[in-house]
C-alpha positions as a printed NumPy array, in Angstrom:
array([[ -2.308,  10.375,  16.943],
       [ -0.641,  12.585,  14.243],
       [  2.405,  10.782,  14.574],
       [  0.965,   7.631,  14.023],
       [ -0.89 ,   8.999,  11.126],
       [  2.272,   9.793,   9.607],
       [  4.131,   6.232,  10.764],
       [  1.52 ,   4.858,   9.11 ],
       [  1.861,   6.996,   5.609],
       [  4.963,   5.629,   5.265],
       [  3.909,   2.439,   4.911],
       [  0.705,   3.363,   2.185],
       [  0.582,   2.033,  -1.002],
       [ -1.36 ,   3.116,  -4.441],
       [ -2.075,   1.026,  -6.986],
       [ -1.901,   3.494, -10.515],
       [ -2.037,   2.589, -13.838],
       [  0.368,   4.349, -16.535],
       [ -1.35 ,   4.525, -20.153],
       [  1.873,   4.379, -22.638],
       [  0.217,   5.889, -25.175],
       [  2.851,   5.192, -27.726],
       [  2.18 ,   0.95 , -27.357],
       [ -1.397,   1.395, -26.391],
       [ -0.633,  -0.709, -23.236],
       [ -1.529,   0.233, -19.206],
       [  1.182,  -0.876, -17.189],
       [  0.124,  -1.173, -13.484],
       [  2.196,   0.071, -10.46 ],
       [  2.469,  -0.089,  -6.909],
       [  4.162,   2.959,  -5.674],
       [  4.022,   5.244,  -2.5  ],
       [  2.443,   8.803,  -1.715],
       [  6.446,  10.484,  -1.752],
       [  7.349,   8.729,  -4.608],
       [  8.511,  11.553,  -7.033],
       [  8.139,  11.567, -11.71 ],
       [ 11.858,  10.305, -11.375],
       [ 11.17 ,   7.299,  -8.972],
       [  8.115,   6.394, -11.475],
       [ 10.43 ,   6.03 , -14.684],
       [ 12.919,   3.363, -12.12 ],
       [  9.773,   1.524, -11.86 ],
       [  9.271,   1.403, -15.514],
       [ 12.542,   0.427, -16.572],
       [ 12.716,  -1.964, -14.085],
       [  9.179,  -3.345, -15.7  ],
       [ 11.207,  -3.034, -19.046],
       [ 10.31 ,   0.116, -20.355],
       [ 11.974,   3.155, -21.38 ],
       [ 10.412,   6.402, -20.578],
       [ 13.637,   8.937, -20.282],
       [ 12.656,  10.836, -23.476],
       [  8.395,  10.699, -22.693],
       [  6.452,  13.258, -20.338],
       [  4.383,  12.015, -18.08 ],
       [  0.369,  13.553, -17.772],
       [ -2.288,  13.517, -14.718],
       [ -5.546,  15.247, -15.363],
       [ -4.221,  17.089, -18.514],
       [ -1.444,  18.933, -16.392],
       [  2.294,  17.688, -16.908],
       [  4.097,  16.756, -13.595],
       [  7.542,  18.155, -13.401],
       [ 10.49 ,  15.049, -11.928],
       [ 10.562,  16.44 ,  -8.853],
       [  7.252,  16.164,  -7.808],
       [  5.818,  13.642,  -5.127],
       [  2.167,  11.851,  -6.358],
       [  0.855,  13.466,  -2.879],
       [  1.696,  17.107,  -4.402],
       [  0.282,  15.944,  -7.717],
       [ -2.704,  14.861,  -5.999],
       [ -2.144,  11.027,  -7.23 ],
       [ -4.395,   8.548,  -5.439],
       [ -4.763,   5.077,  -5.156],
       [ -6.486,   3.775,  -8.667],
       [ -5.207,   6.809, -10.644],
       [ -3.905,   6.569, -14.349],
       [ -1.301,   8.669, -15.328],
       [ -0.68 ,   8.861, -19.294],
       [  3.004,   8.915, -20.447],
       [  3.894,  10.489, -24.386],
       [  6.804,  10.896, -25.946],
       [  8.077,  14.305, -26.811],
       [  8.149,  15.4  , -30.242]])
């Protein structure tokens, strides 16, 4: 059953919102549990936006580029705010 379980996570998808708090817009996503801050920004620029020199923000805590949405505890319907740094 477990490895099922974990056939099937592969295959999850969440549906997040990013605020860009700079353009007062919320971009919406579809991205996966073990994508990482890095794979997040592709998404964006893919979307057309640039977000290389912005943080990104979950629950007032700053999530580093290396870290997965599962270890950030990201879940489906989430909204992550992204700043730029001054």
């Amino acid at each position: 059953m477990d490895t099922l379980r974990r056939s099937l996570s592969r295959w999850k998808r969440y549906h997040i919102k990013v605020h860009l708090a700079d353009e007062d817009l919320m971009m919406p996503l579809t991205v996966k549990p073990r994508d990482t801050v890095m794979d997040l920004r592709a998404h964006l620029v893919r979307e057309g936006v640039t977000s290389w020199k912005k943080t990104f923000y979950y629950n007032s805590r700053q999530l580093e580029e290396h870290e997965t949405l599962k270890e950030a505890n990201i879940q489906n319907g989430s909204v992550l705010l992204l700043v730029s740094n001054k």
